[in-house]
ROTI-978126 format. One record per residue (C-alpha): residue number from 1; residue in one letter; x, y, z negated. Coordinates in nm, 3 decimals. Each point is the difference from the previous one (the first is absolute). Layout:
// ROTI-978126
<site NUM, A, <X, Y, Z>>,
...
// end
This chain:
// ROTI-978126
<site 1, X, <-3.161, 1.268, 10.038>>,
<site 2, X, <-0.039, -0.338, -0.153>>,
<site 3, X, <0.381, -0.040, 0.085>>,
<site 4, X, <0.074, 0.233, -0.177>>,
<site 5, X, <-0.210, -0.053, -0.307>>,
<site 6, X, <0.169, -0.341, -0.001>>,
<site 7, X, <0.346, 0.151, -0.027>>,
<site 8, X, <-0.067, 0.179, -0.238>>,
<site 9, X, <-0.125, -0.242, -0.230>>,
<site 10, X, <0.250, -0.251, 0.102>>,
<site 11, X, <0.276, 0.316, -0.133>>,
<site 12, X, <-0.228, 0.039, -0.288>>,
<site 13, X, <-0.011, -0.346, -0.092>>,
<site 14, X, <0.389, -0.072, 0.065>>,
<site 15, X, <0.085, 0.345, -0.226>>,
<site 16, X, <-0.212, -0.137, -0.268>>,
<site 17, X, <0.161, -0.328, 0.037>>,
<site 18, X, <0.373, 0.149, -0.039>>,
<site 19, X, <-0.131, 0.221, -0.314>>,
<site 20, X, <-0.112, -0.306, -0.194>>,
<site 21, X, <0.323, -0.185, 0.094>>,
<site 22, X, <0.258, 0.340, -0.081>>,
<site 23, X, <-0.204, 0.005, -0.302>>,
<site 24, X, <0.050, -0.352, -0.060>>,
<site 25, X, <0.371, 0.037, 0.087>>,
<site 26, X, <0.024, 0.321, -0.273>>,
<site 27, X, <-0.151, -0.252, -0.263>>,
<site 28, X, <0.200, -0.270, 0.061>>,
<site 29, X, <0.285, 0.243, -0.004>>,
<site 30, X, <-0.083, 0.136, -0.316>>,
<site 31, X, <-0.064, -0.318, -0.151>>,
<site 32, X, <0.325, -0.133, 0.040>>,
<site 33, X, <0.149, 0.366, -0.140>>,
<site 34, X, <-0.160, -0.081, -0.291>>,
<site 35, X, <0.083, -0.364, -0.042>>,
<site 36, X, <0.352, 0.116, 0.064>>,
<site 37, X, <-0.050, 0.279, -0.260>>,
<site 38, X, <-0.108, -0.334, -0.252>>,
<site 39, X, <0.295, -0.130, 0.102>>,
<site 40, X, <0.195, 0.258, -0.078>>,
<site 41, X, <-0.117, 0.031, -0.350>>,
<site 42, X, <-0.002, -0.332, -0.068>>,
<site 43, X, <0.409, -0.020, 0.032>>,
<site 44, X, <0.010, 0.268, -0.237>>,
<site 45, X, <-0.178, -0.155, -0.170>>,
<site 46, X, <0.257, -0.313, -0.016>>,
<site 47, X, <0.312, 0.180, 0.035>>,
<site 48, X, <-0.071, 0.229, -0.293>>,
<site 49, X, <-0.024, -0.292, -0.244>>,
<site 50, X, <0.157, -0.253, 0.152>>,
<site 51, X, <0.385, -0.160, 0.171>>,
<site 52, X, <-0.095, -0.037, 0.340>>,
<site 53, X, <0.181, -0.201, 0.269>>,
<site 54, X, <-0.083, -0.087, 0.334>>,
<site 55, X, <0.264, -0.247, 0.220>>,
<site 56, X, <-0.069, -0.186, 0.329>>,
<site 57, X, <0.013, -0.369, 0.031>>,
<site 58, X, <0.371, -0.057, -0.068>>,
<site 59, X, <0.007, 0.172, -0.317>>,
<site 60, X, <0.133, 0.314, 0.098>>,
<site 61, X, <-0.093, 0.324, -0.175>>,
<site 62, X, <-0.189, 0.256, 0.220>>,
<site 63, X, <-0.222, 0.206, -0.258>>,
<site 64, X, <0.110, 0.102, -0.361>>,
<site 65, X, <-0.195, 0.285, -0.225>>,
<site 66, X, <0.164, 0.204, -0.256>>,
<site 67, X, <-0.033, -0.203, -0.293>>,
<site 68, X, <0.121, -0.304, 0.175>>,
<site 69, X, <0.324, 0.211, 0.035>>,
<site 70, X, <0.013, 0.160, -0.313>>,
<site 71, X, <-0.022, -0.322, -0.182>>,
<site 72, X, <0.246, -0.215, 0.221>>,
<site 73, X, <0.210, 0.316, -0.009>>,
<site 74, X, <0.095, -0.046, 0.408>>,
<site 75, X, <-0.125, 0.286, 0.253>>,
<site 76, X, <-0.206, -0.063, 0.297>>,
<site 77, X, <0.289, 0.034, 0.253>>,
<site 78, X, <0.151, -0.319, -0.239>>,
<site 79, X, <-0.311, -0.211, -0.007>>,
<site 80, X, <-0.151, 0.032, 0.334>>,
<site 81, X, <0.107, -0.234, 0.262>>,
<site 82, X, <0.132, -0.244, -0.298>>,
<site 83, X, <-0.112, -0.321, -0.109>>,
<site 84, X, <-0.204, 0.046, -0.292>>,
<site 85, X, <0.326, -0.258, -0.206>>,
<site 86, X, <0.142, 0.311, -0.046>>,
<site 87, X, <-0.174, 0.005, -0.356>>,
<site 88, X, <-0.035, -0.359, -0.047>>,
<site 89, X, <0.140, -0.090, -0.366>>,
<site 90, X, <0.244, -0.306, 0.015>>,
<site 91, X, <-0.182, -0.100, -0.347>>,
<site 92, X, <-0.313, -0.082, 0.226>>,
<site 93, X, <0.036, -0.325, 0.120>>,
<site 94, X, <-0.013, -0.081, 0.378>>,
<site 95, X, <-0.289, -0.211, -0.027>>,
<site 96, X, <-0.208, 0.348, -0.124>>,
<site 97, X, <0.064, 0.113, 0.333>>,
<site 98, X, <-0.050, -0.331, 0.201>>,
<site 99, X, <-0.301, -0.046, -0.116>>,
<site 100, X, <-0.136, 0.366, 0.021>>,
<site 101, X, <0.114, 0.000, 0.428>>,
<site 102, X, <-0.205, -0.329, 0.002>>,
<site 103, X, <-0.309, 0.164, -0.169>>,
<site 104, X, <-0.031, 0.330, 0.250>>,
<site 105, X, <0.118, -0.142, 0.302>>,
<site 106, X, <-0.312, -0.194, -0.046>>,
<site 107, X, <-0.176, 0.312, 0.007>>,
<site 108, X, <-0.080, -0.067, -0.380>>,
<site 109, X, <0.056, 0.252, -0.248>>,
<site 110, X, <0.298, -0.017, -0.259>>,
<site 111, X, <-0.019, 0.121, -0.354>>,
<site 112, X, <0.297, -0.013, -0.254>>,
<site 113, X, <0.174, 0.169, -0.289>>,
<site 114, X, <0.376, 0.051, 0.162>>,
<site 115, X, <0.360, 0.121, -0.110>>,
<site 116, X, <0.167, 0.238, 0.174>>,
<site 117, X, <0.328, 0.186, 0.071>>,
<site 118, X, <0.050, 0.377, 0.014>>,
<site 119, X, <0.275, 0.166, 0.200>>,
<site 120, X, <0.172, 0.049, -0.328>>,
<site 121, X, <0.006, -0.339, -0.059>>,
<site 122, X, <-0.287, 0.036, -0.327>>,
<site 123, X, <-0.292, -0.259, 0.020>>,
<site 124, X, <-0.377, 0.087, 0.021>>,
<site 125, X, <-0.310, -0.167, -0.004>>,
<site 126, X, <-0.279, -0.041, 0.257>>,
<site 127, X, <-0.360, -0.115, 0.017>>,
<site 128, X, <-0.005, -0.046, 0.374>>,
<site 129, X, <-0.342, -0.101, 0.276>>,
<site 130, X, <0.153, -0.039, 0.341>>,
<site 131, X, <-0.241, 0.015, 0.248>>,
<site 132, X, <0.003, -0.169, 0.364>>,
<site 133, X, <-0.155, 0.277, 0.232>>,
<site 134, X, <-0.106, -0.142, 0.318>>,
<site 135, X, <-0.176, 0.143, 0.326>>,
<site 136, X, <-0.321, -0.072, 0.219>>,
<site 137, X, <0.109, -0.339, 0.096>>,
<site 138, X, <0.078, -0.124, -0.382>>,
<site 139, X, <0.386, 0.011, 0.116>>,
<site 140, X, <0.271, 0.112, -0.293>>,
<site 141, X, <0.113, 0.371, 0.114>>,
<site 142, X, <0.171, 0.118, -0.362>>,
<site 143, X, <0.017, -0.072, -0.363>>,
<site 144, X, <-0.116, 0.249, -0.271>>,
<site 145, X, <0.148, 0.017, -0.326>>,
<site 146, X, <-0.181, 0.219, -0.368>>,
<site 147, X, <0.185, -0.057, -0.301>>,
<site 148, X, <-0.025, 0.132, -0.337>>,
<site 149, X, <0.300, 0.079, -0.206>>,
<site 150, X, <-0.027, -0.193, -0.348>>,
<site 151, X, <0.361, 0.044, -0.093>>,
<site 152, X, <-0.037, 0.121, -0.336>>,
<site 153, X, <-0.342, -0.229, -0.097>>,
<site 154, X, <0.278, -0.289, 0.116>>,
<site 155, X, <0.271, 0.141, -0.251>>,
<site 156, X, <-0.300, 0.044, -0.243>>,
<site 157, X, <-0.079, -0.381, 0.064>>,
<site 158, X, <0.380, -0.113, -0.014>>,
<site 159, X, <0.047, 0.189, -0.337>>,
<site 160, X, <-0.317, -0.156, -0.198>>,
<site 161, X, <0.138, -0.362, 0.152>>,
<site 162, X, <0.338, 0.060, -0.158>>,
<site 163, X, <-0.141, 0.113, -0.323>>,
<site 164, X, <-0.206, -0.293, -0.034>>,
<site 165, X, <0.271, -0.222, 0.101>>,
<site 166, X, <0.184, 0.200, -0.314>>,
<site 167, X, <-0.244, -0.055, -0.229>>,
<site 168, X, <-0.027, -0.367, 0.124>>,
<site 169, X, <0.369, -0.051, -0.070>>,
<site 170, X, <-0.002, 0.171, -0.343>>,
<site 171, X, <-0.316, -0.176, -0.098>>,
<site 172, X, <0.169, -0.354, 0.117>>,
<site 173, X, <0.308, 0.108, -0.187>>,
<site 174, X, <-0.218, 0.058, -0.291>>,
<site 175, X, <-0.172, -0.348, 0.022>>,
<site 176, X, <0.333, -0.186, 0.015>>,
<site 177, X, <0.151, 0.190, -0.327>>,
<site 178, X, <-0.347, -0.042, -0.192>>,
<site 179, X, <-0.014, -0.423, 0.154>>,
<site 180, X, <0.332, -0.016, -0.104>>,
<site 181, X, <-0.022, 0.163, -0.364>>,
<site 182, X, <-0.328, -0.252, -0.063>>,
<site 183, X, <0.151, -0.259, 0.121>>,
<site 184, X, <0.310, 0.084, -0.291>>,
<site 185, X, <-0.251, 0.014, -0.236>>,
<site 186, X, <-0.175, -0.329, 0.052>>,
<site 187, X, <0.314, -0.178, 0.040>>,
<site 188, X, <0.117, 0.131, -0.354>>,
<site 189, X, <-0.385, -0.106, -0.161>>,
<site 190, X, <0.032, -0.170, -0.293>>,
<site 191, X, <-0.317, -0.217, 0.140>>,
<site 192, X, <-0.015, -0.193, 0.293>>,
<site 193, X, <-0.155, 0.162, 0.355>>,
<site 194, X, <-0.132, -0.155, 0.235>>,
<site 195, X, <-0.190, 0.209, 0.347>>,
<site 196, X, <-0.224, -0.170, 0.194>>,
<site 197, X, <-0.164, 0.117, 0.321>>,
<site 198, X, <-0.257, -0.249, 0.086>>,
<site 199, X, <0.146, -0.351, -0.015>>,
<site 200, X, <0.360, 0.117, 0.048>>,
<site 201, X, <0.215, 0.088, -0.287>>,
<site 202, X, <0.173, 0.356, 0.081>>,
<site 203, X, <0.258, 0.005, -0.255>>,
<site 204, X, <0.101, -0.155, -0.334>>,
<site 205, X, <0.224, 0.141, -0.292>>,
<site 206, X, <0.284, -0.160, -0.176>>,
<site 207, X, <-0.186, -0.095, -0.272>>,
<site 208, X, <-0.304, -0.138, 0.187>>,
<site 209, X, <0.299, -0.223, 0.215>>,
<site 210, X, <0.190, -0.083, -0.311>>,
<site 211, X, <-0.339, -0.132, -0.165>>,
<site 212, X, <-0.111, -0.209, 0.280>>,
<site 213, X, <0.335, -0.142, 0.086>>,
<site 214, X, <-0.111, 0.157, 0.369>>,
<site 215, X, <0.212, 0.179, 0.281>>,
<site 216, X, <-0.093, 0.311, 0.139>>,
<site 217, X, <0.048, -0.170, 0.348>>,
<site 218, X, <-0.228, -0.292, -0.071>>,
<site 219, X, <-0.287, 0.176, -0.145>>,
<site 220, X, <0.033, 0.351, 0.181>>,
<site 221, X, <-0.257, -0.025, 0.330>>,
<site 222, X, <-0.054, -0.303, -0.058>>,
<site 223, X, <-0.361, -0.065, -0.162>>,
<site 224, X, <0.166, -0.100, -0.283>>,
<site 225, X, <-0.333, -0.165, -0.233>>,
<site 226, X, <0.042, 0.229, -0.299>>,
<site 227, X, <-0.243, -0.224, -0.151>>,
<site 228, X, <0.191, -0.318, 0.019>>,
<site 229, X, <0.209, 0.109, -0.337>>,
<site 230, X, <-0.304, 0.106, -0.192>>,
<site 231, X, <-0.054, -0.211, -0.321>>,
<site 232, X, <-0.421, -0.115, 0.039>>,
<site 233, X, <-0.098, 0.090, -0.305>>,
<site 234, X, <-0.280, 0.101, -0.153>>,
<site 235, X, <-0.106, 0.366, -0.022>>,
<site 236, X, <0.349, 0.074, 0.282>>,
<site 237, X, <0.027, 0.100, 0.314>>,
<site 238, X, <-0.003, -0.304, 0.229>>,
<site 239, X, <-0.091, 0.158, 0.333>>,
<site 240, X, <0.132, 0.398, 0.176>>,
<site 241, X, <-0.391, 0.015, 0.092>>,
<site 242, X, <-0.058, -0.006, -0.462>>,
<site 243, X, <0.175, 0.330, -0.006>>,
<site 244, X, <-0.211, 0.277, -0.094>>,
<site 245, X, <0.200, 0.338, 0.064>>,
<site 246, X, <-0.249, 0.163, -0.209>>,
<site 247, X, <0.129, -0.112, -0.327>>,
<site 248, X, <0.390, -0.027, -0.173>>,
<site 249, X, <-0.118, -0.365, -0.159>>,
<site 250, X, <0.109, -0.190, 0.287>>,
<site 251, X, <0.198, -0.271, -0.157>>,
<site 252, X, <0.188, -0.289, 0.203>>,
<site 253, X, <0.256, -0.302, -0.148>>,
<site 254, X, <0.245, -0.099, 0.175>>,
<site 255, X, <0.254, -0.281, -0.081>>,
<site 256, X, <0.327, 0.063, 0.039>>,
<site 257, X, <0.358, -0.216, -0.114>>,
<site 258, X, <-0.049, 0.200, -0.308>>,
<site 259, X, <-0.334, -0.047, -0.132>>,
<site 260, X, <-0.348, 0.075, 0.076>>,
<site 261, X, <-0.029, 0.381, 0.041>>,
<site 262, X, <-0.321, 0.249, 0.009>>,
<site 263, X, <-0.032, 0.305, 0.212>>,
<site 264, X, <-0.236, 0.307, 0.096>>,
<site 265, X, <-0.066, 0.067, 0.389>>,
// end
């Protein structure tokens, strides 16, 4: 009798035992559905607004999603199995590239703005992350690759650059006519004039040359002492520092071969 009492809690025990680890098992199992289920939704997530690439560790193509082949303009049968050069841009130099193989096999994550070629031979525009996915035992299995198209915002970019560039030229254009019609005009004053940035004469009229008995080359650049040719008089300009740009009575005499003569600065 105990015997059997003992069997049968031993077979009561070992069935309560095997529900707890079936039930175990069913949560596990259900678990995992649901992770999977996460999963699932998070591609959808990805491939519905991104261009999505996967390729193994030689570069090769093994994953595309729609957009990346609406955009490239090559079907899946064309893309998978290829290297992903097929729409590398020969404007994008080689170094680009080097230097972005160098980053993920490193297992480091790249991120870049690049050019690229359709099958129609049209350019486009990527912001790419590539992504190093690796396994249990930290080793490289597979690269993955979202980009966002930014084709037009890149045409937007290259027309406001060229504008400006315009608008640059005209306004340069415009400089040179308005230097060059002031600079007519001072050479055909009556009066002598004389520009001075700092210590450093900038340029000098006829008139100011031909009253000095100066060159150009001698006094232009050359901290030519405007001073040195003022008459020190009384109640004149001896010194640049005297000049008060306030007022119009700024006189100055200056001797010249013919005669003592009086100017306003």
């Amino acid at each position: 009798l105990k015997k059997k009492k003992l069997v049968k809690m031993t077979t009561t025990m070992n069935w309560n035992f095997s529900k707890k680890r079936i039930k175990g098992f069913l949560m596990h199992e259900k678990e995992l559905k649901n992770n999977a289920k996460l999963l699932e939704e998070y591609k959808k997530a990805v491939d519905a607004g991104s261009i999505v690439s996967k390729t193994d560790l030689k570069g090769r193509i093994t994953y595309v999603n729609h957009q990346f082949c609406e955009v490239s303009g090559y079907t899946k049968e064309e893309l998978l199995g290829k290297n992903h050069n097929i729409v590398r841009h020969p404007d994008v130099a080689s170094e680009v590239y080097q230097y972005l193989w160098e980053t993920i096999q490193r297992k480091k994550t790249w991120k870049g703005k690049v050019k690229n070629r359709a099958k129609d031979g049209s350019s486009y525009y990527v912001n790419v992350i590539i992504i190093p996915i690796l396994d249990n035992d930290d080793n490289l299995v597979e690269y993955l690759a979202l980009r966002q198209d930014v084709t037009e915002l890149e045409k937007l970019n290259n027309f406001l650059e060229k504008r400006v560039s315009e608008e640059v030229e005209k306004n340069r254009k415009k400089d040179e006519q308005s230097i060059a019609v002031l600079t007519s005009f001072l050479e055909h004053s009556p009066n002598p004039i004389v520009v001075y940035k700092g210590l450093d004469v900038e340029y000098a009229n006829s008139k100011f040359l031909s009253l000095t008995g100066e060159s150009d080359k001698k006094i232009i650049g050359s901290g030519f002492p405007l001073a040195s040719i003022f008459d020190n008089r009384v109640g004149y300009i001896k010194e640049l520092s005297e000049i008060n740009p306030k007022i119009k009575t700024n006189k100055v005499s200056i001797s010249t071969e013919n005669g003592r003569n009086i100017f306003y600065i």
